[in-house]
N, C-alpha and C positions, 0 to 999 in steps of 0.2 A: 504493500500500500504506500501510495508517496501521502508526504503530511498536509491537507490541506489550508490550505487560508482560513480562520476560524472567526465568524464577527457578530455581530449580533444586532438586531435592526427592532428597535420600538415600534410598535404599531397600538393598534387603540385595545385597551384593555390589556395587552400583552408584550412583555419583550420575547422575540423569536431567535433563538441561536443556527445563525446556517454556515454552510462551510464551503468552499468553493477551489478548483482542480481546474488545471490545465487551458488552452487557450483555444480561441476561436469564437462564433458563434455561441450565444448562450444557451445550454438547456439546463432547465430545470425541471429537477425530479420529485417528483411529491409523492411521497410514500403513504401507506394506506393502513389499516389497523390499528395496530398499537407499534407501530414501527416509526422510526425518526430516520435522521441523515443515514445512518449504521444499517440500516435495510441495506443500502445500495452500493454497500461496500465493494461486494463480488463483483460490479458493473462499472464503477466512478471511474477507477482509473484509467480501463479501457477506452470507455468515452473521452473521455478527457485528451488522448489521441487527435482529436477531431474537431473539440469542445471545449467551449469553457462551463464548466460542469457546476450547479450551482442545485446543495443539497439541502434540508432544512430538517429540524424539529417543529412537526404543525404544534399551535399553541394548546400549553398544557402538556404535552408530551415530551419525557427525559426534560431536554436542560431547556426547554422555551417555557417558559412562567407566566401563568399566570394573575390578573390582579387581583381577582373577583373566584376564589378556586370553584363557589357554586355557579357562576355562571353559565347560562345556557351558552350552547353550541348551536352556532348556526354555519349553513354552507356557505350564503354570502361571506361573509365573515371570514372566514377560511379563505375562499377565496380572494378576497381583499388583501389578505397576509401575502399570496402568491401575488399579487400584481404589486403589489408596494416591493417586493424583491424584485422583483421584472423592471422597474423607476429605479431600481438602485442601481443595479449592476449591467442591463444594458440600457438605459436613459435614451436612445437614438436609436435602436434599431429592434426590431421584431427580433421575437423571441421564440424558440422551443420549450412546449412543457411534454413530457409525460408523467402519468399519474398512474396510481393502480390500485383497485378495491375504491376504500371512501377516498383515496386522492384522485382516482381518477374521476370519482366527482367533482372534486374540486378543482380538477382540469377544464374539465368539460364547461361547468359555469365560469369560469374563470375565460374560456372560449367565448362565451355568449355575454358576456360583463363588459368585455376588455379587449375584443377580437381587435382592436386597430392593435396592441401589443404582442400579438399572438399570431407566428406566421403558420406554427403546424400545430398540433396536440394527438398523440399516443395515450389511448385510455385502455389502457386492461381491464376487463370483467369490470367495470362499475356496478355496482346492483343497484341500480336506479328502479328498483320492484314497481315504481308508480307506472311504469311503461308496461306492463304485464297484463296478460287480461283478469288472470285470478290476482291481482294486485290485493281486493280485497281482504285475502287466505291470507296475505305475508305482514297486512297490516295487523292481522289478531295475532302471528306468530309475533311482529317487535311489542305489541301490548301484553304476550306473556313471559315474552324474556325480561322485560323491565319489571311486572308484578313479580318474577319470580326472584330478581334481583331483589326488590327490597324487600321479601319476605323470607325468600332459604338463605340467603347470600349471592355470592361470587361465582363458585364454580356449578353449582345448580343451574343459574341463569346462562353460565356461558356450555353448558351441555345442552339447554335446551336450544339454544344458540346455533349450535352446532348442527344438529338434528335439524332444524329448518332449512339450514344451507345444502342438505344432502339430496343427491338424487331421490325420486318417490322410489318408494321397494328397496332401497340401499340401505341394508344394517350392519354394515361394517363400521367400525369406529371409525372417524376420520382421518384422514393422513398416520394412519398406523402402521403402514409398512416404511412411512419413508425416513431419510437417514440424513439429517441436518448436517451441510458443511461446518466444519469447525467454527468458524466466525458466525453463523449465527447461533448454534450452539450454547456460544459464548453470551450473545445476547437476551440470552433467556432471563434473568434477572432481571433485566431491565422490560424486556418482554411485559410479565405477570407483575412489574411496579404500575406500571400503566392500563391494565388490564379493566379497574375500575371505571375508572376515566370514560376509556373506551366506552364501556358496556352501559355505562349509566349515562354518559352527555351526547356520544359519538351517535352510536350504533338508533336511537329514537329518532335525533333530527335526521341523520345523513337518510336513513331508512325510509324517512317520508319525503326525503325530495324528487317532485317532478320536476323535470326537465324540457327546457322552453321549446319544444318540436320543431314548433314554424321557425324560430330565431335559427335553430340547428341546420334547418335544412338548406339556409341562404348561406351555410358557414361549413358544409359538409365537406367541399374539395379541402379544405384543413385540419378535416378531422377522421385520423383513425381509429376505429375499435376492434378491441381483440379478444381473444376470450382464449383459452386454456386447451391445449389437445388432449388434457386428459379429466376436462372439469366439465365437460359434454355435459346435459342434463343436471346441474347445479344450479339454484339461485343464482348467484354472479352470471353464470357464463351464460343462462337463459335471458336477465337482464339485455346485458350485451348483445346476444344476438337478438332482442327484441328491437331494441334501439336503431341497431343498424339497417335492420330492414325498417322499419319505419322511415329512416333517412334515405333507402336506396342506394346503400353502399355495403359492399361485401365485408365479413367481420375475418378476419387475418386472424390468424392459430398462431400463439407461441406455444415453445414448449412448458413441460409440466402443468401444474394445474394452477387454484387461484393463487399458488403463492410457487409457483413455475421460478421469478425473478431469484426467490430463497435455494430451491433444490435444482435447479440448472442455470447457476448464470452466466455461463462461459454462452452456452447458446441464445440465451433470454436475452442479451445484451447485444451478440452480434445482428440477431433477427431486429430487433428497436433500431439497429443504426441503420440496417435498409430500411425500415418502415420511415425513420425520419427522412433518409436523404428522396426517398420517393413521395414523398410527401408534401415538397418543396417545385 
């Protein structure tokens, strides 16, 4: 890993710590879950090649702080935090985001906000479930992960969690066979610190954002979505491909599944740099 440039940028209600590699064109990565800059470890540097590579912690997660710790989460908001870094570090020229899971919602509106800063965006699996036709089914599933959050606790709510995001007929435990690179590994600790967070502020608001269609479809030649070659039939990746066909644009397979970036990223990373340079 080379050491990146380390800074930290005020925004409203929040200081965001992000970190930035290598030179060229900027992209910025907006990591999704409970993951910060340290997601995209396996992938920064490569980019960076090509890139001026600009990472972050979204507010409240790891070392971004926030002022207000009860405050609500919102995707604007979020959003706002990625364009005020886009005003920071490139000021004069259009920008690359990719995002993935909830950042790639946060791409995506961040697309329909702010498109004059925004020359491409790469959105992985968003589960944008409001584009769903049983949209319905997935709003009682985030109304029983959050009662179930403040009644069992933590990992009650995040099984139940789980369990919604699986294929129908699929009773395998989730990601049980697969085998975390060391590096993120490592980041398990900080992983399950944030986990709260996530499950109680994230996972309600991001869950119920629709996404503005018409705005989308005048802004589609700049926008990629992808979905997982091995997350076929999942929330996220039915998302995704709900999306894209609503827009009229074909949804592009990375490898692995919704978190493909963590357990393949030699290839998760090379696939993104064609998707950006063809995207331009």
């Amino acid at each position: 890993m080379t050491d990146p440039n380390i800074g930290s940028l005020r925004v409203n209600g929040a200081t965001l710590h992000y970190e930035v590699r290598g030179q060229g064109p900027l992209l910025l990565l907006i990591p999704g879950g409970t993951g910060g800059a340290a997601s995209f470890d396996g992938i920064a540097d490569d980019l960076a090649a090509e890139y001026t590579v600009a990472t972050y912690d979204p507010r409240g997660m790891s070392r971004s702080t926030l002022d207000d710790l009860d405050a609500e989460q919102q995707v604007a908001e979020h959003a706002d935090d990625a364009f005020r870094i886009l005003e920071l570090l490139s000021p004069g020229e259009p920008a690359r985001v990719f995002g993935t899971s909830s950042g790639a919602i946060v791409a995506v509106h961040t697309l329909t906000a702010h498109s004059e800063r925004i020359a491409s965006v790469v959105a992985h699996e968003p589960p944008v479930v409001e584009v769903l036709p049983d949209a319905a089914e997935h709003r009682a599933l985030i109304a029983h992960v959050q009662n179930t959050f403040r009644t069992q606790g933590l990992m009650p709510a995040m099984a139940a969690f789980a369990a919604g995001l699986k294929k129908d007929g699929d009773t395998n435990e989730p990601n049980a066979a697969l085998k975390l690179p060391p590096q993120a590994a490592a980041r398990a600790e900080q992983t399950m610190a944030n986990l709260p967070y996530f499950v109680g502020r994230i996972v309600p608001s991001f869950m119920s954002y629709a996404p503005d269609i018409r705005r989308l479809e005048g802004l589609s030649d700049r926008l990629v979505i992808a979905g997982g070659q091995d997350s076929r039939g999942e929330l996220p990746y039915r998302s995704a491909a709900c999306l894209a066909e609503r827009l009229g644009t074909e949804l592009q397979h990375f490898p692995g599944g919704h978190i493909g970036l963590t357990t393949h990223p030699a290839e998760f990373g090379e696939l993104l740099r064609k998707a950006l340079r063809a995207s331009i």
